[in-house]
N, C-alpha and C positions, 0 to 999 in steps of 0.2 A: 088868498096866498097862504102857504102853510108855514104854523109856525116854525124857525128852527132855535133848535136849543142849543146853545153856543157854549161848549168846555172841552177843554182841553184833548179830552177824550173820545167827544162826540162832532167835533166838527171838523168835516168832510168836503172838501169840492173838489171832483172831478170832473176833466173837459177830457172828452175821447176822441180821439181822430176819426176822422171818418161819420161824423154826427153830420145834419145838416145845419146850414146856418141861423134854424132859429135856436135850436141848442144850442148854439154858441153864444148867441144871443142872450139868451136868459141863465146861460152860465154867466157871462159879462155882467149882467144886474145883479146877478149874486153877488157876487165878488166886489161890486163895486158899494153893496149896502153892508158889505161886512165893513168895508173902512169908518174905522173910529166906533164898532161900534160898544156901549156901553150900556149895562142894564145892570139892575139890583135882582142879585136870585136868593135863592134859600140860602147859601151859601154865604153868600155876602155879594160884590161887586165884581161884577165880570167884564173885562176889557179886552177891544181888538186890537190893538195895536195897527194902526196905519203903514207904519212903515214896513212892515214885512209879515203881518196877517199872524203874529202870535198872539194868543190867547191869554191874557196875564188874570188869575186868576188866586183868591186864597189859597193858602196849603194847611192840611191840617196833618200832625204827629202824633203819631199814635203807636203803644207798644202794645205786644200778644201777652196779657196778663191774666192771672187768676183772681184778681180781687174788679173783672170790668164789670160794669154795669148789667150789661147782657151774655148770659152763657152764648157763644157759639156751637150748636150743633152737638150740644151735650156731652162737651169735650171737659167743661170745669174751667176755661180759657175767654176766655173775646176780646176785642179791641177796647184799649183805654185812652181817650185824649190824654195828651200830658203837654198839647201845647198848638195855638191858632198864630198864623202868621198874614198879615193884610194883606191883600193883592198890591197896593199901594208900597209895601216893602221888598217886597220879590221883583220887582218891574227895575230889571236890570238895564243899563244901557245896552243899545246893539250896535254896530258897525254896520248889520245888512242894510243894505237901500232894494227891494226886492222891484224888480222889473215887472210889474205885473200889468195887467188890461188897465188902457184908457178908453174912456167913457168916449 
């Protein structure tokens, strides 16, 4: 089974009409292995959220500065952290109840 890498940015399920029913099928076990799920990345902790398949993940802030760490692109510029915030404090309450595939 291949791994997939779960953020915010990178995760993706599509179910197309017109598939046959084992791709629905194993769209269904997808969807059904994302609920709850949780793992520790480079990043920090990354969460699915059950109730409606959001991705609750850290947030990092960053400004375009000339004193960062790294030049970008030989501008005299790059990105500065100026500040990390928990997954654990971003994890908003939701109203959605998302109707999704039973098992």
């Amino acid at each position: 089974m291949p791994i997939l890498h779960i953020g915010a940015w990178h995760c993706r399920c599509h179910a197309a009409e017109g598939r046959g029913e084992g791709e629905l099928d194993r769209t269904l076990a997808i969807a059904m292995a994302l609920d709850g799920l949780a793992y520790q990345s480079p990043i920090g902790a990354i969460i699915m959220r059950t109730s409606d398949h959001q991705v609750v993940e850290p947030v990092y802030v960053s400004v375009f500065a000339d004193d960062a760490k790294n030049d970008l692109e030989g501008t005299g510029y790059g990105f500065k952290m100026i500040g990390a915030i928990d997954a654990s404090e971003v994890d908003v309450p939701t109203t959605c109840r998302m109707n999704g595939p039973k098992s």
